[in-house]
Backbone as a ProteinNet text record, in pm:
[ID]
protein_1_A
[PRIMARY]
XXXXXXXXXXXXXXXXXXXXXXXXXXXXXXXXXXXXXXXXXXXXXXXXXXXXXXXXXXXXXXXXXXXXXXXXXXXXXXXXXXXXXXXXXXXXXXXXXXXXXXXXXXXXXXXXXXXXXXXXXXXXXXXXXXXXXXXXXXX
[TERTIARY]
-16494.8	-16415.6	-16341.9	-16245.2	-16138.2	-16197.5	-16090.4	-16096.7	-16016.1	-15885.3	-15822.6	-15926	-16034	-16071	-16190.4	-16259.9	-16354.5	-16318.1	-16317.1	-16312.1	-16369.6	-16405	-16429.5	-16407.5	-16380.8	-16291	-16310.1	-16420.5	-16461.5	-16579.9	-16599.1	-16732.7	-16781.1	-16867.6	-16856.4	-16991.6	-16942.8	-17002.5	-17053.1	-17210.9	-17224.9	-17202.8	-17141.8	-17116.7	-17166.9	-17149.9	-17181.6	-17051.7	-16932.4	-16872.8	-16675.2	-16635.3	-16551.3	-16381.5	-16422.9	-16261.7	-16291.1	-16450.5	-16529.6	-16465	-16540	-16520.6	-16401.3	-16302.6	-16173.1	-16100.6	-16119.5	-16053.1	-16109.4	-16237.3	-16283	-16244.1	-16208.7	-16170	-16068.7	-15965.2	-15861.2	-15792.9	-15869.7	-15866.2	-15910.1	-16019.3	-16085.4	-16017.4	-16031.4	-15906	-15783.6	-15707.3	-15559.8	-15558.6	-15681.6	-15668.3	-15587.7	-15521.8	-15460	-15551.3	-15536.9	-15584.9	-15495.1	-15568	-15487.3	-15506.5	-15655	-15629.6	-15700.8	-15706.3	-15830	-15857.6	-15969	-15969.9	-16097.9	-16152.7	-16203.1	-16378	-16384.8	-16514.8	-16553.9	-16402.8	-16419.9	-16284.9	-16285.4	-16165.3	-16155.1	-16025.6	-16068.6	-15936.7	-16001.1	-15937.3	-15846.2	-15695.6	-15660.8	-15621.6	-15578.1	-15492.9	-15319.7	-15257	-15128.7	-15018.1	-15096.2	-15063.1	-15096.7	-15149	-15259.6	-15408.4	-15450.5	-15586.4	-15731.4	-15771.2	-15884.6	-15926.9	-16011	-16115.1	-16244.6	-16228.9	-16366.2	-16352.9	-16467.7	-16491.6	-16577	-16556.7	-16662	-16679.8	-16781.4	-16833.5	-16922.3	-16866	-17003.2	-17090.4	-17240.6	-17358	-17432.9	-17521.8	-17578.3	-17715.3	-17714.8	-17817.4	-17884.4	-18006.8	-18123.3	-18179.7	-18220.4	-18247.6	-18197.8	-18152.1	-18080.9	-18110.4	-18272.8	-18342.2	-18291.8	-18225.5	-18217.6	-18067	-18020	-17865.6	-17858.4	-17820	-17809.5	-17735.6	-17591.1	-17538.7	-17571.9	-17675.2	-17714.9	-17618.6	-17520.7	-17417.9	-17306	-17173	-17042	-17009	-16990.8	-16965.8	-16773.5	-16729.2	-16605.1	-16571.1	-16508.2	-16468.9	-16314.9	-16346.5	-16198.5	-16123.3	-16033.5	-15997.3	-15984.1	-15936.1	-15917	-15969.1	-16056.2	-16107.4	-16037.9	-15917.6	-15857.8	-15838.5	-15867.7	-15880.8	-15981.4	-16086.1	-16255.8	-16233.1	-16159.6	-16111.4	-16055.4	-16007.9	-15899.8	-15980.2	-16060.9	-16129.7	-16206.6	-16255.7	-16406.9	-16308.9	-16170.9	-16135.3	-16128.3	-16099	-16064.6	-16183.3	-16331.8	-16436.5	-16457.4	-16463.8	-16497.3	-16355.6	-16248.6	-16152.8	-16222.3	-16294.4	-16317.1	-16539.1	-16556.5	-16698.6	-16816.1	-16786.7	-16875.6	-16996	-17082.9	-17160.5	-17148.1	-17157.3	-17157.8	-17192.6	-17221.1	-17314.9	-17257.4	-17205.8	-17145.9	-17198.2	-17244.5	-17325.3	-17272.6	-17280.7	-17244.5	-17364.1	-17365.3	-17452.5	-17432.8	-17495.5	-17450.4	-17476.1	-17578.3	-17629.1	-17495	-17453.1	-17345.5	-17202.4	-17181.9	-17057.5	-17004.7	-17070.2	-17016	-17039.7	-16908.7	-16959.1	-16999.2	-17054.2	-17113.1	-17041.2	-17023.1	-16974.2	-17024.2	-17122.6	-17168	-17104	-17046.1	-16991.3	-17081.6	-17100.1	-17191.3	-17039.1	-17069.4	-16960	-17027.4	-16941.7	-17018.9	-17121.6	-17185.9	-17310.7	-17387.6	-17397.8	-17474.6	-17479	-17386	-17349.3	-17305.3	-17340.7	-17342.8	-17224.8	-17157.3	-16993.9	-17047.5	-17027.1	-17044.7	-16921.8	-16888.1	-16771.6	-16803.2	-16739.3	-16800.2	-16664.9	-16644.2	-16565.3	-16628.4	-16559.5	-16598.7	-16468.8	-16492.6	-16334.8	-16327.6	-16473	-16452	-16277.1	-16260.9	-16187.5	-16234	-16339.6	-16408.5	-16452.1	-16410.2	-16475.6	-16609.5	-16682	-16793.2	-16886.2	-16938.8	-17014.4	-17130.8	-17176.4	-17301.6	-17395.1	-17415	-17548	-17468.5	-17582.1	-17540.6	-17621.7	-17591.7	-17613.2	-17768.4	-17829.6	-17977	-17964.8	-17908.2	-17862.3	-17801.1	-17715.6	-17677.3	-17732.2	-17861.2	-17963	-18055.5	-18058.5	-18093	-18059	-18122.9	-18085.1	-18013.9
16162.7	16225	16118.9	16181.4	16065.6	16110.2	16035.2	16042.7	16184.8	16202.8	16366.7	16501.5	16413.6	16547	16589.2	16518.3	16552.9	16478.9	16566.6	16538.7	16629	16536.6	16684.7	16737.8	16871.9	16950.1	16921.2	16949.7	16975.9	16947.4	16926.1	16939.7	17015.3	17108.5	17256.3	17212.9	17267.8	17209.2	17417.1	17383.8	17522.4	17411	17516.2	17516.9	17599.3	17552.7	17648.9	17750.9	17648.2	17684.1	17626	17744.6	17674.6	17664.9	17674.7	17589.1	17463.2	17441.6	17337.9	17173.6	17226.4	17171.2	17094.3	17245.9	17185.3	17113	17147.3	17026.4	16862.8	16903.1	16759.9	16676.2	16740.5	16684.3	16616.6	16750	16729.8	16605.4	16592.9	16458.3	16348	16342.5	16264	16181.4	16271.5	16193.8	16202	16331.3	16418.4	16458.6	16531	16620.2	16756.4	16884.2	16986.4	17124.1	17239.9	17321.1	17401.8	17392.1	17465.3	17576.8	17665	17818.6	17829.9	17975	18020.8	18105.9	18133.4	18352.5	18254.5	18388.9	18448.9	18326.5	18328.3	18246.1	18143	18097	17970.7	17901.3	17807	17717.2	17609.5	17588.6	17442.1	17326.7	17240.1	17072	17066.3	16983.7	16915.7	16799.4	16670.5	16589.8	16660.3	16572.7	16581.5	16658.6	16566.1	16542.1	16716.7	16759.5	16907.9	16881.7	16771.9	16760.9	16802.6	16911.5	16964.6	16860.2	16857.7	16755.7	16819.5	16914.2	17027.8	17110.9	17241.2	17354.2	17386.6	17469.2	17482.4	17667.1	17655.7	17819.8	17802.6	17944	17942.6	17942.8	17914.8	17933.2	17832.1	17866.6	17805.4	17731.1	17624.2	17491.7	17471.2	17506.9	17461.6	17350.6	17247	17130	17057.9	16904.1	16853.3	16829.1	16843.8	16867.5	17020.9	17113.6	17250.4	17237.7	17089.4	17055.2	17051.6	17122.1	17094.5	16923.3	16895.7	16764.3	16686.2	16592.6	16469.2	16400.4	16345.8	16311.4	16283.6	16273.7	16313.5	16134	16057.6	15885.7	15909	15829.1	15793.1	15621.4	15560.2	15426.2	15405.2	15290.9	15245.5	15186.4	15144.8	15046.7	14900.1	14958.6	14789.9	14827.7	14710.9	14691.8	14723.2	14778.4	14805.9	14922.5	15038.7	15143	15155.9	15127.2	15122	15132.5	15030.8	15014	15163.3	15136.8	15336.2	15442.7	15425.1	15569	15562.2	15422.9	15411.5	15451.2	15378.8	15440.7	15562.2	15686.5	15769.3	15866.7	15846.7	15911.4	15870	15727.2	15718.7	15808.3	15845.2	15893.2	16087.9	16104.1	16245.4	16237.3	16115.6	16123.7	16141.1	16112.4	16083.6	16042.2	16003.7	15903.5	15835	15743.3	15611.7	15530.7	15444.7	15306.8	15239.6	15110.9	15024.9	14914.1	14864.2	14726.3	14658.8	14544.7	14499.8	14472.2	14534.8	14444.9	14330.7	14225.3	14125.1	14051.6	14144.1	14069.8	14143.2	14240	14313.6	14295.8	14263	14228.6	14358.3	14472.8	14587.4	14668	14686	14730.4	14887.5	14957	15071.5	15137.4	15231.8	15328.2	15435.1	15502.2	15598.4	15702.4	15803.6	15921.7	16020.7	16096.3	16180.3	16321.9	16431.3	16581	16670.9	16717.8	16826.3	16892	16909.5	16976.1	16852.9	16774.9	16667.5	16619.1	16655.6	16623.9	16497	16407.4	16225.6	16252.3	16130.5	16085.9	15937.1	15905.6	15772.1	15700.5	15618.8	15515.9	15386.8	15396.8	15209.6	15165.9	15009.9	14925.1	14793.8	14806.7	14643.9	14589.7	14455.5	14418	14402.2	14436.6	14493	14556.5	14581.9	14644.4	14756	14798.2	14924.6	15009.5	15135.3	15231.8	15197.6	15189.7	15199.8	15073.2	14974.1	14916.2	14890	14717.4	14699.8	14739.8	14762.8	14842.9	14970.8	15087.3	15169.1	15155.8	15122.7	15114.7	15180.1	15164.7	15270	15392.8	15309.8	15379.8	15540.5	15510.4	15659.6	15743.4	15728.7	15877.8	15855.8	15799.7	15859.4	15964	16047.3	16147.2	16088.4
-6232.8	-6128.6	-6047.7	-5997.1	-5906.7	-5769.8	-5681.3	-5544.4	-5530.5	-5617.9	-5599	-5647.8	-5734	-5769.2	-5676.9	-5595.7	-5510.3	-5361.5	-5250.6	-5153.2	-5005.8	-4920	-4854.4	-4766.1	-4784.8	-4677.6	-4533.3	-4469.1	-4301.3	-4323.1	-4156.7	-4116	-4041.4	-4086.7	-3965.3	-3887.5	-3760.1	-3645.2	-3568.5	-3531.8	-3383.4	-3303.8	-3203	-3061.5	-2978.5	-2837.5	-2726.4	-2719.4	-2720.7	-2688.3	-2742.5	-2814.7	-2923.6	-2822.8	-2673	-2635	-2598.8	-2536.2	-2484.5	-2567.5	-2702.6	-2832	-2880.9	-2870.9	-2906.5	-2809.7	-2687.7	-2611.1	-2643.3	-2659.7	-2681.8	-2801.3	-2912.7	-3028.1	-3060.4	-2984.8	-2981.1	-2883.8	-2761.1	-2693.8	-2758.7	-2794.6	-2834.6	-2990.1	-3070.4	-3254.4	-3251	-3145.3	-3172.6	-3291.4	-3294.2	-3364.5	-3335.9	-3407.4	-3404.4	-3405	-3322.8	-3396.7	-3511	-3593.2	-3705.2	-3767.2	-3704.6	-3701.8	-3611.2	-3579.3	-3449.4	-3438.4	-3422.7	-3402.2	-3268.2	-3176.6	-3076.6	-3084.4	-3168.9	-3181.4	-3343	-3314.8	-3449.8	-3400.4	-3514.5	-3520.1	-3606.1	-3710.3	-3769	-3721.7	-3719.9	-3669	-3762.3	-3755.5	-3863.8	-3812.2	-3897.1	-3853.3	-3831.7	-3800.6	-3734.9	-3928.1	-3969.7	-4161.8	-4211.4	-4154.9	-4235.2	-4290.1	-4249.5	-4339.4	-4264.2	-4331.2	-4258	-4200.1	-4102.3	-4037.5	-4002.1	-3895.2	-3853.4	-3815.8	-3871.2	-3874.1	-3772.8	-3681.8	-3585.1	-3528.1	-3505.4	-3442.8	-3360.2	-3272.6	-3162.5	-3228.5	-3191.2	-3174.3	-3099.3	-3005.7	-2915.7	-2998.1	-2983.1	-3049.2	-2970.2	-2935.1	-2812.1	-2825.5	-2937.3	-2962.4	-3039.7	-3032.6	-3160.7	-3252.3	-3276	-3440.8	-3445.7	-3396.6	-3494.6	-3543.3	-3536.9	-3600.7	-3766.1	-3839.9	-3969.5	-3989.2	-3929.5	-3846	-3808.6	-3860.1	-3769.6	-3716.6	-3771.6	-3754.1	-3806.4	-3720.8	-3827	-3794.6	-3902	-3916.6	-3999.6	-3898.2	-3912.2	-3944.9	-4046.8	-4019.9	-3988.8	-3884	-3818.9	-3884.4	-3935.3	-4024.8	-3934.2	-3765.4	-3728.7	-3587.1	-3498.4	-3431.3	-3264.6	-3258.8	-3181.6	-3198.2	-3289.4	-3300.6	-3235.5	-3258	-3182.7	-3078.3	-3009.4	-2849.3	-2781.6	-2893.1	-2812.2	-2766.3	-2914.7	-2925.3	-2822.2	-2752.1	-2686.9	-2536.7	-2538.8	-2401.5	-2365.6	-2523.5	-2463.9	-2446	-2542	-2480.9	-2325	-2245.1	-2123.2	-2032.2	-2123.1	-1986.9	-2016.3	-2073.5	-2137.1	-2092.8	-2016.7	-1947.9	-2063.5	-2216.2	-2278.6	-2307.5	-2344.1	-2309.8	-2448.6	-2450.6	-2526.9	-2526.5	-2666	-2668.3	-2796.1	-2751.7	-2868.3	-2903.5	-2999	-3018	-3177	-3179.4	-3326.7	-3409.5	-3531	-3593.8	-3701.1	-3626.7	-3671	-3812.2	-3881.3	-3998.4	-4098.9	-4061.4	-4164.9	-4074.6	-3970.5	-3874.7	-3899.4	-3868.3	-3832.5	-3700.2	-3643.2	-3477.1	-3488.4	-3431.4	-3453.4	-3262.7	-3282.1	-3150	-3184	-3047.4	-3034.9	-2995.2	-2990.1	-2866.7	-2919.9	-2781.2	-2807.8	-2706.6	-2849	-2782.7	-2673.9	-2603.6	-2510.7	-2534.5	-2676	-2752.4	-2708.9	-2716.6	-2787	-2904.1	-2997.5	-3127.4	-3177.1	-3238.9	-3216.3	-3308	-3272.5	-3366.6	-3385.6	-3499.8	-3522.9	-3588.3	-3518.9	-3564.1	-3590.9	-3684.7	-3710.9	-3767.7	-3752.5	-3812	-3869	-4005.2	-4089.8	-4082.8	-4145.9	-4210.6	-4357.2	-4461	-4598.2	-4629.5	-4725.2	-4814.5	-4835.8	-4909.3	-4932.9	-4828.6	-4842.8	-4728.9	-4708	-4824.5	-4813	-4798.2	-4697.8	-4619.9	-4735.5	-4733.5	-4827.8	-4783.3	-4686.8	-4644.7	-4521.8	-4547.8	-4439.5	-4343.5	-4182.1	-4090.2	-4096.6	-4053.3	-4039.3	-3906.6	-3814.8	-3692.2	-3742.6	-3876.2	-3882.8	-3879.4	-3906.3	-3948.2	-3832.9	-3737.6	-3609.3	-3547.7	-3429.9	-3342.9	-3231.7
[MASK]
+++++++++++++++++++++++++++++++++++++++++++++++++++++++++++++++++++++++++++++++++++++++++++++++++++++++++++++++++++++++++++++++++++++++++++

């Protein structure tokens, strides 16, 4: 299989609350909404490319998240910067640290759910990182 023949669509996300959400997303990547009915909605980029699927439903603990977490990579280290400004102008909470044995910086944002976003930047070539962070599969 190629990269055209498998890819993947969204990431569907519960919510409390699906305008909550989309403002936040949409601040947060610029992302679009690109459909909507009364209690859903999905993300796109600016381009059309799904990003996330989301619906109400109220999540009382973050172990009852199917979502541990949604991991994004930056391509350049000033992207990191942006994104981290624009969770603190949007009252996020966040935590950024490098790790240094793989020189990959890791950024936390956490969404109005409590739903963790993980961003990371290498300066690899490959999307994909010689080791994956361990941090990802934390709560």
């Amino acid at each position: 299989m190629s990269d055209a023949d498998v890819r993947l669509q969204a990431a569907v996300l519960h919510v409390g609350s699906v305008d909550r959400a989309t403002a936040f997303y949409t601040r947060l990547l610029g992302l679009e909404v690109a459909r909507r009915s009364p209690d859903a909605a999905l993300l796109a980029t600016p381009a059309g490319t799904s990003t996330i699927a989301m619906r109400e439903r109220h999540v009382q603990h973050v172990t009852d998240r199917i979502v541990q977490a949604l991991v994004w990579r930056l391509a350049t280290i000033d992207l990191l910067d942006d994104l981290e400004r624009r969770a603190e102008d949007l009252s996020a909470q966040t935590t950024r640290h490098l790790l240094a044995e793989d020189a990959i910086t890791v950024l936390n944002v956490w969404d109005p759910e409590g739903q963790r976003l993980v961003f990371l930047h290498h300066d690899g070539e490959n999307d994909v990182p010689e080791r994956i962070p361990a941090e990802v599969f934390w709560y």
